[in-house]
N, C-alpha and C positions, 0 to 999 in steps of 0.2 A: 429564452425560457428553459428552466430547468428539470422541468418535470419529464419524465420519460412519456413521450405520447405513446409509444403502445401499452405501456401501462394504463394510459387513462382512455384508453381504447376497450380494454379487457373491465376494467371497472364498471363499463358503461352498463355491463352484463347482470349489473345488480348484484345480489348474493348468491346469484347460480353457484352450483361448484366450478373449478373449471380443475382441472388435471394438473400436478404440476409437469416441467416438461417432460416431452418423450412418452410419459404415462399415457395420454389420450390414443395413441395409436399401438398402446401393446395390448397383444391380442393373450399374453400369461395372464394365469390366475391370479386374482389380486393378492394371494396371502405372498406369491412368487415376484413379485413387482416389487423393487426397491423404493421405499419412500410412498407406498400407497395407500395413506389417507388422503384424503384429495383437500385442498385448498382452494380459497380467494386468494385472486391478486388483492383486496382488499386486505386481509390475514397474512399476507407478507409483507402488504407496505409497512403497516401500523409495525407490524414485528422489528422491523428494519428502524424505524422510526424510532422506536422505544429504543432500542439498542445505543443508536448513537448519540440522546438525547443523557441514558445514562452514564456513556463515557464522559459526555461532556460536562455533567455535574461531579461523576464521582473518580474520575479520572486527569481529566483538563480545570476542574475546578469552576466551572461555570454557571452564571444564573441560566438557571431553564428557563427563563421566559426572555431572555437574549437570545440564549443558543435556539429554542424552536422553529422561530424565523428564518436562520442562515444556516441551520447543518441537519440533513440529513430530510428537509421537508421532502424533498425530492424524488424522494423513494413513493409517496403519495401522491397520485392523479391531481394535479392544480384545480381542478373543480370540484374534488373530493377533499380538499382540503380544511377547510372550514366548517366541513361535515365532521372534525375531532372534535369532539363533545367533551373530553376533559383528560389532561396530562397531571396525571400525580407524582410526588416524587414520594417517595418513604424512606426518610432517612435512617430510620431503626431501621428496615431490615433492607438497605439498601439498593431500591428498585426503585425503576420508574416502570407507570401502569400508562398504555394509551387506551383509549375509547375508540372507537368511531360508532358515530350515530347512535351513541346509545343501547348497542347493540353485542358489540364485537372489541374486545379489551385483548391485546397482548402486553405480555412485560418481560422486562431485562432486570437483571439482576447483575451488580459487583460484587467480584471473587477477588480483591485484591489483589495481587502483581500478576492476576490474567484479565484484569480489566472488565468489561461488561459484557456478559453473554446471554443471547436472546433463551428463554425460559421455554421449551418445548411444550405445546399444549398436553394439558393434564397430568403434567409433572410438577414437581417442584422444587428439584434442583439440574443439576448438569448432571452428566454421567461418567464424571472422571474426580480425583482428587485434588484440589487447586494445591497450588504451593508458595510457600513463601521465596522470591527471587530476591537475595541481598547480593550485595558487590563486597570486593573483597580491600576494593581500593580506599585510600583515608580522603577527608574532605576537602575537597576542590578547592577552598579557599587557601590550603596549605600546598598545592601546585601546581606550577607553571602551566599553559597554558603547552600543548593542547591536552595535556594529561589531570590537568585541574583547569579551574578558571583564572587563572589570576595572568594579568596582561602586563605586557612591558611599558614601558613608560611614554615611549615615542612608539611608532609606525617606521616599516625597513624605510630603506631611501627608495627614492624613484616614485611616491605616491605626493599627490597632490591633493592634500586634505579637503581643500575648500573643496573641492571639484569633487570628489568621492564624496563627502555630506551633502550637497545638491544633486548627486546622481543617485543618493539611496532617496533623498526626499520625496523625491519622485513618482517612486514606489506608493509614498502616502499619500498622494497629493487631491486621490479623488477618495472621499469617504469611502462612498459606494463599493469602491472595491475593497473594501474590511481586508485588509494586507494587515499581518496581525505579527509576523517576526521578517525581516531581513539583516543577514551575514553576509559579509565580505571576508574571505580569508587571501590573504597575497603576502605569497612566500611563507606559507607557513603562520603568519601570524596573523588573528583577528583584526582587523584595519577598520571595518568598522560595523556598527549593531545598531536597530534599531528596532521599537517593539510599538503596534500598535496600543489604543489606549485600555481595550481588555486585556492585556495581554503581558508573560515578563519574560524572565529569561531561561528562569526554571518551569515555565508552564509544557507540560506534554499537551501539545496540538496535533490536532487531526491529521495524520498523513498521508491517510488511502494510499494508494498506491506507489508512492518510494516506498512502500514495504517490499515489493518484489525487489528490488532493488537488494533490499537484506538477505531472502531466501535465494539471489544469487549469489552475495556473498557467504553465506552458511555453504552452497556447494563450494562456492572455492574453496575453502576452511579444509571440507571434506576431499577435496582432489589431491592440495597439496598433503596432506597428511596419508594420502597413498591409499584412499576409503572408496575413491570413485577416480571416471577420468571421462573427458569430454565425449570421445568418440564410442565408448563401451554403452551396449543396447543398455537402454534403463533397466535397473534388475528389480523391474516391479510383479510380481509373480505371478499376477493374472494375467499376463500377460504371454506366459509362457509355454501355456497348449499349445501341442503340436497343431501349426499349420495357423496361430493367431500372427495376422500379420503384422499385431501391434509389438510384435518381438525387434522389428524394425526399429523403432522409434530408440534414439541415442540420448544422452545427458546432453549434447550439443543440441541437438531439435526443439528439445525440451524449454532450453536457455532461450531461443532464438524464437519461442512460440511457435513453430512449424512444427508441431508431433503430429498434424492430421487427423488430431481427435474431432471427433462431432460436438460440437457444444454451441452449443448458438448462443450470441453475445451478439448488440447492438451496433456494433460497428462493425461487425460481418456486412460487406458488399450487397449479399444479397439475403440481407435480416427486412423482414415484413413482419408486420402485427400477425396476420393470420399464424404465424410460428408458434402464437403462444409465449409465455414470460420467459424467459429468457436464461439460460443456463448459470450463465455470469453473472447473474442477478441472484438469483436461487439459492448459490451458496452461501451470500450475507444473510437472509432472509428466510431461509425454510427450517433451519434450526435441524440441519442434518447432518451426516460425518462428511466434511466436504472432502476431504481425500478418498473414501472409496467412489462417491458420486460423481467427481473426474474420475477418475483411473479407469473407471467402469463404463466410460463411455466409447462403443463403438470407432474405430476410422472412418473417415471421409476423407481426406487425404493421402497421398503416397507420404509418409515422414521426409523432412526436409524442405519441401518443395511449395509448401503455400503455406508463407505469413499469417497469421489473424489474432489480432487482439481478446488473449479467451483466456480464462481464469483457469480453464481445465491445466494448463500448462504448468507455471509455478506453482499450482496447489499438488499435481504428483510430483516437482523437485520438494515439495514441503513434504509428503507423504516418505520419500526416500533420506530427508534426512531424520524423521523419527526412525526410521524402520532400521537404520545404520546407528544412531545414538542409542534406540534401545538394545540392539540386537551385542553392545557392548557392554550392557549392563549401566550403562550412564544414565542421570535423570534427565527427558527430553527437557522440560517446563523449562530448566533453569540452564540448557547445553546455550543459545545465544549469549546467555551473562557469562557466563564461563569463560568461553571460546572466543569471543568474538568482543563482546559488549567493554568487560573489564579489560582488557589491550587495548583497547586507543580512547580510554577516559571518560566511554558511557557508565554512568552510574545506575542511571534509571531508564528504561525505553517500554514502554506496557505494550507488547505483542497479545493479543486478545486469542481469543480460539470460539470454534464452534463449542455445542454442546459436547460434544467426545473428547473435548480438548486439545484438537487440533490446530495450531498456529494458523489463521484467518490472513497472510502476509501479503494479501491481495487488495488489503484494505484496510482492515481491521487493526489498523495500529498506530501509535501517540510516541511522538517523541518533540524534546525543545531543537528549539531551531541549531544549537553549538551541537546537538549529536548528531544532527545531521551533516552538518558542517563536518565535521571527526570523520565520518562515512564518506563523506566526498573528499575529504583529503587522503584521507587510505588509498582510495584510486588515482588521485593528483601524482602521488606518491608512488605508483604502480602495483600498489597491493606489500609495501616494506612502510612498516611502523616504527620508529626509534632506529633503524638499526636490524629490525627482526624482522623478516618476509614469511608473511602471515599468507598471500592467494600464491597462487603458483607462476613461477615467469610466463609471461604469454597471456594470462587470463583476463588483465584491464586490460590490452590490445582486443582481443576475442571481445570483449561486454563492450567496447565501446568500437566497431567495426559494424557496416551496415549488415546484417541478416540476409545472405540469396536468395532466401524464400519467401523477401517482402517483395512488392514489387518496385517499392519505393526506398530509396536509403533513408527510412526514419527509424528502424529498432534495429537494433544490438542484442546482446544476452540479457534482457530482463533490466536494458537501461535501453532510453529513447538516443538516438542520435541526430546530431543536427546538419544532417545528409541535403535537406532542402534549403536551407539558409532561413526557418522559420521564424528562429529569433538571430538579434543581432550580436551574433558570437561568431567566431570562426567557424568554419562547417566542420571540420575536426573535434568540436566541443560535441560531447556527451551529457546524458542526466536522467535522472532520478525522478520521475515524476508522479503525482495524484489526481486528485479529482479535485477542484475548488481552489486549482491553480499552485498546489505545493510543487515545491520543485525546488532540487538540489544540483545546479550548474558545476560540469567540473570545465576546466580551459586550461588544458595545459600549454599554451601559448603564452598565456598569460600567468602563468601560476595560481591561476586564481579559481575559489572553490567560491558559489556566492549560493543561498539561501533564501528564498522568497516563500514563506508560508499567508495562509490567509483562511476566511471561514465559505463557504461553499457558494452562497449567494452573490459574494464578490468577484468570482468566476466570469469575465464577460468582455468584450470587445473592448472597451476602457481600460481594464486592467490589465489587460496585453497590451495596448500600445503604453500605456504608461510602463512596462513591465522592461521593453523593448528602449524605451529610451531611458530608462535609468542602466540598462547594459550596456546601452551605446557609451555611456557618462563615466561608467566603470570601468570601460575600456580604456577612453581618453586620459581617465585619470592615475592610469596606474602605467607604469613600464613593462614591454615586454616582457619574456621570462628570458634569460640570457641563453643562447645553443651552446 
C-alpha cells in the first residue's frame, strides 16, 4: 500500500483543524509563529495531489485520467480517495483544480521552465518571477552522443546484445510495474533503451528524489569553483548567533543528512502518527518557502553523528546555493542550465520550486531517462566531462562512500549506496534514487551507468525482483571495466 497511513490516521479527524508541524506545541503568538494558518491534512493532500497531477499534464505530457491513478494518489488517505469529487484541468490558464467532497478545491498552476507550483490559498499567483530557462547548446540530432542524441552504429566490444535485450526486457515484463524508461550506458555509450508504452525518449518523467542527487551536484559545482568546501560550518546566517549550536553543522553533514536538524519525516526510527504530518511532507504540500522552513528548524542531534532521511537537509544545501548564486549577482532560476545542465548535453530538465521560488530538488523535478543517464555518467566519470573536471577531485569518492552517521552503509552525500547488497550490483555501486522506483545506477566495475524510471504505483515487491534480475542480466552481459 502506498498511501501514508498516518496521514490517513490524521484525516480520520474529519475537517478539524489540525496545526501544521511543530505549530500545535508553540506556546508564541500566532501572528510570531511561521506558517500559522492552520491546515488539514485533507488541504495538503489534495494540494499535493493537484500539484503533481499538473506536472504530469503540463510538464510530462500526460492524460490525467492515466496519470490520477499512478502519480501522486498517495499523498491522499486510501479511504479518502474516492471522496475527490472532481479533477479539472484548464488548459487556458493552465491549472489543474482538485475537489474533495465537494467541499475543499486546491490548485496548481504551470509556470513554464519552473514547472507546476501548488497556488497558495487566496492568492492567485506565486510570489517570485518565473523565467524563461533556454540552453545554449544546438539540437541533439546534430551531436554525438553523449553531447547530442545520435548513437553509433554498433555497441563497444565485450557486450552481448541478445543477452543485454532480454535483461532490459525484464524490467517490462510485469505491466503492473509501469517501468516507463530504462538506459544502459557501458563505456560511455548508450547499449541499450527502452521506453514503456506511455512513454518516449524526450518525455520529462517524474524523478522525486534523484533530484537531491542534483542539489549535490550544484554543491560540487560551487566547491570546485572555490564558493564553498566540504568541511566549512554552513554559512547559513540564522544560524550564527552567539551560542546557536546549529553553527556546528558543516556542508559535509549537510551532504550526508546528518546536520541533527529536527524535522520529522516517516522513516525516522521513531516517527508515530501522534507526531502529527510530517516535516518532509510539508515542504511538497503546505505551499511555503521551504528553505527558510528547514533552516529554521531547531537540533536534535549533535551534527555528524545521526543519519536520517529528512528533507530539511538538501533543501538548506538548496537554500546555500541560491544565496551564493544571488549573492553574485547571477540569475538563480536558470544557474543549473548554465552551470551544470548545458556541459554534459541536458537541454531540458524542469526543476520545479515552491511558491517563493525555491528549487523543490527533494522531489519536485522531471527529467528524460538519457539526462539522467549524462548525470550518472559525470559521476561514472568521477565528476570530468569531455576532458573538463567539472566536481572537485575527491567529491564522487565522498557521494558515493557510506555516511558515519548512518548506522547502516546505505547513504552517501545525497546518493544511496549499495553498502548492504540490496540490489544485485557490486556493493561498491552507488545511485540516485526516487519514490516510484526511479533510480539512476552508477558501477564503476563495470562501466556501466543503467536507468530504470517508472510511475509511482508500479513501486512494489514485483518490481524489485524483476528490477534485480534484469541487473543480474546486465551484469552478465556486459564486460568488466578493464583496471
Amino acid at each position: 500500500m502506498k498511501h501514508w497511513l498516518w496521514l490517513s490516521a490524521l484525516l480520520a479527524v474529519g475537517c478539524d483543524a489540525v496545526a501544521p508541524p511543530d505549530e500545535a506545541d508553540d506556546d508564541r503568538p500566532r501572528d510570531e509563529v511561521p506558517y500559522a494558518p492552520r491546515v488539514t491534512p485533507a488541504n495538503l493532500g489534495i494540494a499535493g495531489y493537484a500539484k503533481v497531477l499538473c506536472s504530469a499534464v503540463f510538464v510530462s505530457g500526460r492524460n490525467v485520467d492515466d496519470a490520477r491513478n499512478v502519480s501522486g494518489y498517495f499523498l491522499v488517505p486510501e479511504e479518502d480517495f474516492e471522496s475527490i469529487t472532481d479533477v479539472t484541468v484548464d488548459h487556458d490558464r493552465k491549472a489543474v483544480r482538485v475537489t474533495l467532497r465537494d467541499l475543499l478545491t486546491r490548485e496548481a498552476r504551470y509556470f513554464g521552465d519552473q514547472g507546476c507550483v501548488i497556488i497558495a490559498e487566496g492568492e492567485d499567483g506565486v510570489f517570485f518571477e518565473p523565467v524563461a530557462v533556454t540552453t545554449t547548446l544546438p539540437d541533439p540530432s546534430t551531436l554525438d552522443w553523449p553531447m547530442g542524441d545520435v548513437l553509433p552504429a554498433s555497441v563497444p566490444e565485450g557486450v552481448d546484445e541478445d543477452e543485454l535485450d532480454a535483461a532490459v526486457a525484464i524490467a517490462f515484463r510485469d505491466p503492473k510495474s509501469l517501468t516507463a524508461a530504462f538506459v544502459v550506458v557501458h563505456k560511455g555509450q548508450i547499449v541499450a533503451e527502452r521506453y514503456g508504452e506511455d512513454a518516449h525518449r524526450d518525455m520529462q518523467l517524474e524523478s522525486w528524489s534523484m533530484g537531491k542527487s542534483i542539489t549535490a551536484t550544484l554543491i560540487g559545482l560551487l566547491i570546485q569553483q572555490g564558493a564553498l568546501s566540504l568541511d566549512q560550518p554552513a554559512p547559513v546566517p540564522a544560524w550564527q548567533a552567539e551560542g546557536d549550536p546549529r553553527k556546528a553543522i558543516t556542508v559535509r553533514s549537510l551532504l550526508n543528512m546528518s546536520s541533527g536538524l529536527h524535522f520529522t519525516a516517516p522513516r525516522d526510527p521513531d516517527y508515530s502518527e501522534d507526531k502529527g504530518y510530517p516535516d518532509h511532507l510539508f515542504i511538497y504540500t503546505g505551499a511555503v518557502d521551504a528553505f527558510e522552513y528547514s533552516y529554521s528548524k531547531p537540533l536534535q542531534f549533535p551534527p555528524g553523528t545521526e543519519g536520517r532521511y529528512r528533507n530539511s537537509d538538501p533543501l538548506t544545501l538548496g537554500y546555500l546555493v541560491k544565496k551564493i548564486v544571488t549573492e553574485r549577482g547571477e540569475d538563480y532560476l536558470t544557474f543549473p542550465q548554465r552551470a551544470l545542465f548545458d556541459r554534459i548535453g541536458i537541454r531540458k530538465q524542469v526543476l520545479e520550486t515552491d511558491p517563493y521560488g525555491n528549487f523543490l530538488l527533494t522531489g519536485y523535478d522531471y527529467g528524460t531517462a538519457r539526462n539522467w543517464a549524462r548525470l550518472g555518467l559525470l559521476y561514472l566519470r568521477d565528476g570530468v566531462w569531455l576532458g573538463e573536471r567539472l566536481l572537485p577531485e575527491g567529491f564522487v569518492e565522498f557521494v558515493s562512500t557510506p555516511a558515519p552517521g548512518w548506522k547502516e552503509p546505505v547513504y552517501g552525500g545525497l546518493f544511496w549506496v549499495n553498502g548492504k547488497g540490496d540490489y544485485a550490483l557490486p556493493k561498491e555501486a552507488f545511485y540516485m534514487a526516487g519514490a516510484g522506483g526511479q533510480t539512476t545506477f552508477v558501477v564503476p566495475s563495470h562501466d556501466l551507468v543503467i536507468v530504470r524510471m517508472g510511475h509511482f504505483r508500479g513501486d512494489g515487491e514485483e518490481m524489485n525482483r524483476g528490477l534485480n534480475e534484469a541487473l543480474r542480466g546486465i551484469l552478465e552481459a556486459v564486460e568488466p571495466a578493464s583496471s
